[in-house]
N, C-alpha and C positions, 0 to 999 in steps of 0.2 A: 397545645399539648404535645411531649417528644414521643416520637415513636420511637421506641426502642430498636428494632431491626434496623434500622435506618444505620445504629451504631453501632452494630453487627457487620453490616453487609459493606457500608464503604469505607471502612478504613483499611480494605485488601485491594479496594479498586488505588485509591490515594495515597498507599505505598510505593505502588510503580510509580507512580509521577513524581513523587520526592526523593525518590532513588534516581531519576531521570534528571531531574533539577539542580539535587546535590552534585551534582559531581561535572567539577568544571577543569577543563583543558591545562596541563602543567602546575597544579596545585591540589594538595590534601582537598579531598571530598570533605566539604565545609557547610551545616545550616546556620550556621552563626551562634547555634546552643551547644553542638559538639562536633567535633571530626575524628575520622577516621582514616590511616595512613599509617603504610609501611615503614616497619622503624629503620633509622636510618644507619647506612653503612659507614667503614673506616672512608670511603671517600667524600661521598656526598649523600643529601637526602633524596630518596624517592618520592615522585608526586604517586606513581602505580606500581604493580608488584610485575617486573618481565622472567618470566620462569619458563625456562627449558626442561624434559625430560623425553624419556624413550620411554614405551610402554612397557609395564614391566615393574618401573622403578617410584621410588618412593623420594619429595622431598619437601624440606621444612624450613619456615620460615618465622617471622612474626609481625601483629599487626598492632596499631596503635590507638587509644580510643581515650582523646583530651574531651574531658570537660569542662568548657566553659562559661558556666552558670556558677552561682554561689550555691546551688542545691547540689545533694547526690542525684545522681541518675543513674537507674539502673537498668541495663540493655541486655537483648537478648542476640548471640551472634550467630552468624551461619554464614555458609556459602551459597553463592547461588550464580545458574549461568546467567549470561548477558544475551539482551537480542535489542534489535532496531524497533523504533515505534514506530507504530502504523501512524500515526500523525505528521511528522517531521524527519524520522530515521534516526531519532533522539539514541544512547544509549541507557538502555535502562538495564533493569535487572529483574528474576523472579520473587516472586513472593515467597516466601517460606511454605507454605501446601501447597504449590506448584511444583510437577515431577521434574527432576533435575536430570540431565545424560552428562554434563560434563563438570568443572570445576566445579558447582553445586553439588554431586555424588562424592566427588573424589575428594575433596578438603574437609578435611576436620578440625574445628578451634578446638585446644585443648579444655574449655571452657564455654557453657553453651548460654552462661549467663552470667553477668559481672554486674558488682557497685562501684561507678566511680565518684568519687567525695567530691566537691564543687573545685574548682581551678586544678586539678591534679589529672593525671593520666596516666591510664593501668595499658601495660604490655601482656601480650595475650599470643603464644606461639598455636601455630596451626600445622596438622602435616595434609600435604597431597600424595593421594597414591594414583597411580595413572596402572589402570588395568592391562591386561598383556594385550587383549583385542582392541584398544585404544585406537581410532582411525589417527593418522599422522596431519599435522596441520596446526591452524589457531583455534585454540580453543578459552574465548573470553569469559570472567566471572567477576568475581568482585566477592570479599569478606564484607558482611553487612553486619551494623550494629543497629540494630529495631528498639526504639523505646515502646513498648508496650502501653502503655499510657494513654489512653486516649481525649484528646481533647479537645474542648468544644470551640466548633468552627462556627467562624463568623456566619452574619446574615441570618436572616427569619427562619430559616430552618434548623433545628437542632440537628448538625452533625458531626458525626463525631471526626476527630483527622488521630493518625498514628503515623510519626515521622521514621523514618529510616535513611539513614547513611552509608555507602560503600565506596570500600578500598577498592577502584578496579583491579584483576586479575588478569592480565594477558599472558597466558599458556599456549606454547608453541610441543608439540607431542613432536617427536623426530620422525621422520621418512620422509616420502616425496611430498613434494610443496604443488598445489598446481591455482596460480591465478585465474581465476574466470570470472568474464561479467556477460550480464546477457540485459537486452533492452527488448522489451516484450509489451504487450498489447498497448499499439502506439494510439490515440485517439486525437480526433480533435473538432472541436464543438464551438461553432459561431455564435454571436449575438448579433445580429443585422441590426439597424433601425427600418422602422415601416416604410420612410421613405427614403431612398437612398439619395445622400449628400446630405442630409439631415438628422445630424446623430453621428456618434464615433462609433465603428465598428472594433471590434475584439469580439477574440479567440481566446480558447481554453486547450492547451496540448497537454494531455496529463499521457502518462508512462509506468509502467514498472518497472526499477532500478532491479536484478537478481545478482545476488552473489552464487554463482555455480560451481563455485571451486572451494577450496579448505585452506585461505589464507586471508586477513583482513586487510580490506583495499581500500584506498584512500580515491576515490573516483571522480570524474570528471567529466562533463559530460557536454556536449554542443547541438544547435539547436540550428539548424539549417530549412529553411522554407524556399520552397522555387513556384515560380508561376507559369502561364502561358508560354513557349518556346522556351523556356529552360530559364527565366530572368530570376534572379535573387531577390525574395521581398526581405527577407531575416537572414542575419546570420550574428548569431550570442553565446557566448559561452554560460554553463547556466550557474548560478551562484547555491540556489537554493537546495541544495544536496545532503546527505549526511556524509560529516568529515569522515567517519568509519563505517563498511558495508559489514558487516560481520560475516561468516561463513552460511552458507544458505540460508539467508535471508532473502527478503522480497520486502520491497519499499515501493507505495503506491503515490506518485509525485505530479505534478500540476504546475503549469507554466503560464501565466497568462502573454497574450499577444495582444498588445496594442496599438490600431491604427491597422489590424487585418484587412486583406482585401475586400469589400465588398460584393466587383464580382470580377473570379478569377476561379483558374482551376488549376494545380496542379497537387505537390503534396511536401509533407513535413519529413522530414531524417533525422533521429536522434543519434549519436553515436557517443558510447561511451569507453573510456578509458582509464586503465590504471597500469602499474607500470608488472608489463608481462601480457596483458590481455587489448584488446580490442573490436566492440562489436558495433554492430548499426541495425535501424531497423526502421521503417518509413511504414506511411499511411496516406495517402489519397484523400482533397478534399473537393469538393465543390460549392465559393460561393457565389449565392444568391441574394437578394435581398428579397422579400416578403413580398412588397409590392409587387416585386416583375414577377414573383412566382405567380403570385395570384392573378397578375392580372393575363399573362400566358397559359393558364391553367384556363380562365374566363374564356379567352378568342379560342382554344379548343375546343369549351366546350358549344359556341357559338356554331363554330364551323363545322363542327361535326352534326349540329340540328339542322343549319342549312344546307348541308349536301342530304344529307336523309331528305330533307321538302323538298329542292328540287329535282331528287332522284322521283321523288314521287309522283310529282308534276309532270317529269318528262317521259314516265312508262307510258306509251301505248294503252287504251284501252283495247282489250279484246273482244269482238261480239259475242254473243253466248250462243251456241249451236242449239237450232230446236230440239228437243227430245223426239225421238222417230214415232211417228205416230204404230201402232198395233193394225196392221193388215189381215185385215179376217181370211183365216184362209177355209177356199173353196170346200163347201161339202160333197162328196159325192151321193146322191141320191142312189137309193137304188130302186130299180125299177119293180115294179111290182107283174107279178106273172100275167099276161092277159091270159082270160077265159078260152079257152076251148069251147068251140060250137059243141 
């Protein structure tokens, strides 16, 4: 039987993902039913929209919206800002009843819903106004076209899905520019096997990637491990990043290590970079394996029952002093008067 809420409630979660999905590197944001993309100039086409302004100022452009199905489809458009997924560092976008501070407030489609007829594509001009208290910096968005529609998703559970599409927006506001990255709560968590030499040991180094500054960085990052007397177990550049940090973000990222030391101590440093900025940040580890823990933790507690027994063995008994006996003391009598004759 469908639950109705069900079709309610997840096609606002399955928005971001298809916003995040749609939209790939040097090409019109494409689901393969329609796309969305900046119309194109007297020189070339744009794959995204790169827009300059000072706060203050107002400007305008236009966005593009092919369909290609044999149906009409009719979308609903908006703006909305961009931020990193907590998953991957994906770029996605907000949902439409999500509070907007940047390109999402300040762009407006001159149209908040359009029909497009099957193989054809409607132009749609939008303005941006950039408030005067505007902080200076990048400020990413994306024009989104939402089919409202919602459709029934595969699999035993009746759910509903609602696709949406975005033109990325990369707005740069004018003033100062300041690059920053920071690498913050560095961890790192072993897998031993029970007995060591038997079994491959790995490590888990997860991190947070932050953007601290108001410019979007394309980041880098290195992944250095040392051991006893300073030896080098790793040294990797890391692959698994997101190509864009956006402006105060925070990105929660995970490294596995394979063939970790079993047992060794020193610690991991991540350092990251982008061009303007560079930071590092390290964490301490110690490993063990299971076994020697336990079976050191065992001769402890061993050794520490037999010094207690033989401290006991070797005290001294003390004799016990008799209790003083009670010495009656002396009464004096007193004499009784003799008789007088």
């Amino acid at each position: 039987m469908r639950k109705p809420y069900v079709l309610l409630l997840l096609p606002a979660l399955l928005q971001g993902l298809f916003l995040a999905a749609a939209t790939v590197p040097a090409h019109a944001a494409d689901n393969g039913s329609w796309s969305v993309y900046p119309v194109s100039t007297r020189v070339a086409a744009r794959p995204y929209f790169y827009l300059s302004a000072d706060p203050g100022q107002t400007v305008t452009d236009k966005v593009v919206v092919a369909n290609k199905t044999g149906e009409p489809l009719t979308f609903r458009l908006y703006a909305a800002d961009a931020y990193n997924t907590a998953r991957d560092g994906g770029f996605a976008v907000r949902t439409a009843t999500e509070r907007m501070r940047g390109v999402g407030a300040w762009a407006r489609p001159a149209k908040s819903r359009i029909t497009v007829p099957g193989h054809t594509k409607v132009t749609v001009p939008f303005t941006l106004r950039v408030p005067e208290g505007a902080e200076p910096g990048d400020h990413p968005g994306a024009i989104v076209a939402l089919d409202e529609h919602v459709a029934q998703g595969a699999g035993s559970l009746a759910l509903g899905v609602r696709r949406a599409v975005g033109a990325r927006v990369y707005l740069r506001v004018g003033g100062p520019t300041l690059p920053a990255v920071a690498v913050e709560n560095v961890r790192l968590t072993h897998h031993q096997p029970l007995v060591p030499g038997l079994g491959d040991s790995t490590a888990t180094v997860s991190y947070t990637l932050h953007n601290t500054g108001n410019v979007t960085l394309d980041p880098k990052v290195e992944l250095r491990a040392r051991g006893v007397f300073g030896r080098t177990l790793l040294a990797r550049d890391l692959t698994r990043i997101p190509a864009e940090l956006l402006p105060g973000q925070r990105v929660r990222l995970s490294e596995p290590w394979r063939g970790a030391p079993q047992l060794d101590w020193g610690d991991v440093t991540l350092t990251a970079s982008a061009t303007g900025t560079r930071e590092s940040a390290s964490a301490s580890f110690l490993a063990l394996p299971w076994l020697v823990v336990a079976v050191v933790f065992a001769a402890g507690v061993a050794a520490g029952a037999l010094f207690r027994a033989r401290r006991g063995r070797a005290r001294p008994s003390v004799p016990a002093r008799p209790s003083p006996r009670a010495v009656p003391t002396p009464s004096r009598r007193r004499s009784s008067p003799s008789a007088r004759p």
